[in-house]
N, C-alpha and C positions, 0 to 999 in steps of 0.2 A: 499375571504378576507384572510390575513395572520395574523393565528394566534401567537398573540407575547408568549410566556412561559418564559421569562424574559432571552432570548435568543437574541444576536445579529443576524442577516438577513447574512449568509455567502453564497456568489454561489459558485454553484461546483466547480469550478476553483482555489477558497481561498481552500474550504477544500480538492485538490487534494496536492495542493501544498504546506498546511502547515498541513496537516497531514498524504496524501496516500505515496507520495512519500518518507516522513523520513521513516514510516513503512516499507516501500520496502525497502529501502536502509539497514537499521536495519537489519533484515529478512535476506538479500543477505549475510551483512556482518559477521555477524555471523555464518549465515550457511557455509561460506568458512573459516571461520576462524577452526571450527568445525569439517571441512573437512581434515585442515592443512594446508592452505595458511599462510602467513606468514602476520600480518596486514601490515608491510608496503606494502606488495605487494597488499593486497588488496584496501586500498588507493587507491596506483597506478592505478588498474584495473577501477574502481570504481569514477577516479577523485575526489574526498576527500580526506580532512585533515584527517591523522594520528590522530588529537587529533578527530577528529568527530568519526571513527572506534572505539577511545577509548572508546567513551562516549557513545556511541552501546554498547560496549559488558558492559559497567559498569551500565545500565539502565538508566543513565544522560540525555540520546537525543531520542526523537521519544518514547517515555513510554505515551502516552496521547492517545493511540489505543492500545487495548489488542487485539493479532493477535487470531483468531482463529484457530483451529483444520483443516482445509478446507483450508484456507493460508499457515499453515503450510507446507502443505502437499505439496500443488502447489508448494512450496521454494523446498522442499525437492528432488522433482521431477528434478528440474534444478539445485541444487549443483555438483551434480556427472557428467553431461552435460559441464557445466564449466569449473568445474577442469581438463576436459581433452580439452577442447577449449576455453582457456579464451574469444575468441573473439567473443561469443556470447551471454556472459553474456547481452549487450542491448535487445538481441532477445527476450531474458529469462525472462529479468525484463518488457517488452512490456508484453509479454505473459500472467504472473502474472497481470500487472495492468490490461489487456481487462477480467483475469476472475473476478478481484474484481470489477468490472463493470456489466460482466454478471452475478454473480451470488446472484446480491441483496446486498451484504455487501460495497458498495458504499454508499449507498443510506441511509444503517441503520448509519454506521459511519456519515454522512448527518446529519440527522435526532437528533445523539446524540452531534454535538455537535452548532447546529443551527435551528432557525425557518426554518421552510421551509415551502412555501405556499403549499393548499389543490393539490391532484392527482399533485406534484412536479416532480413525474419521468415522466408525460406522456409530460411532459414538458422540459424535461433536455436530452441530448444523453447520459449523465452517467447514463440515468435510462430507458434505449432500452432494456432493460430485460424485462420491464413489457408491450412493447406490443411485444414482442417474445413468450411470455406465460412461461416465470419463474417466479413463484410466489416468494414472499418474506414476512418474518412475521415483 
């Protein structure tokens, strides 16, 4: 049975799309900006509006997920990758989304901001981490 916590019922799919991917995008954009891209270019790279970049680095867009320590890192890992190939920045941002998948922080971002019915990930491919054998608190 699903329990309600005075939470809307979201499937993964809603919170991939209105909440995992602004945080990537975020994350990416930033980090290149940080690196020294120039926002329009990153825009460009990135297929976004100029004012969405803006509203990235101003905390305006995609602030509704506080990235962790662990994401960070994974962003970090691919900005200097990039800068020297932009053209695999898709690779980069795949890469990052399949670890926010493995590595449990899918499922908690899930969790926080919808019901989700009992043992949800043995149920869901965004939560294949738990019969992999990575735990998650």
């Amino acid at each position: 049975m699903l329990k309600i916590l005075n939470k809307k019922l979201l499937f993964p799919q809603e919170i991939e799309v209105w909440y995992v991917l602004p945080a990537l995008r975020k994350a990416f954009a930033i980090g290149l900006i940080n690196a020294g891209m120039p926002q329009k270019r990153v825009a460009q790279l990135m297929s976004i509006t100029e004012a969405a970049v803006s509203q990235y680095k101003n905390d305006k867009r995609a602030h509704e997920i506080a990235i962790n320590s662990e994401l960070t890192e994974e962003v970090k890992k691919s900005i200097p990758k990039i800068m020297k190939n932009t053209e695999i920045l898709f690779q980069e941002m795949m890469r990052v989304s399949e670890f926010i998948k493995t590595s449990g922080l899918f499922c908690k971002i899930h969790r926080s901001k919808s019901s989700t019915p009992k043992d949800c990930e043995k149920m869901c491919a965004y939560g294949s981490h738990a019969s992999a054998g990575v735990h998650h608190g």
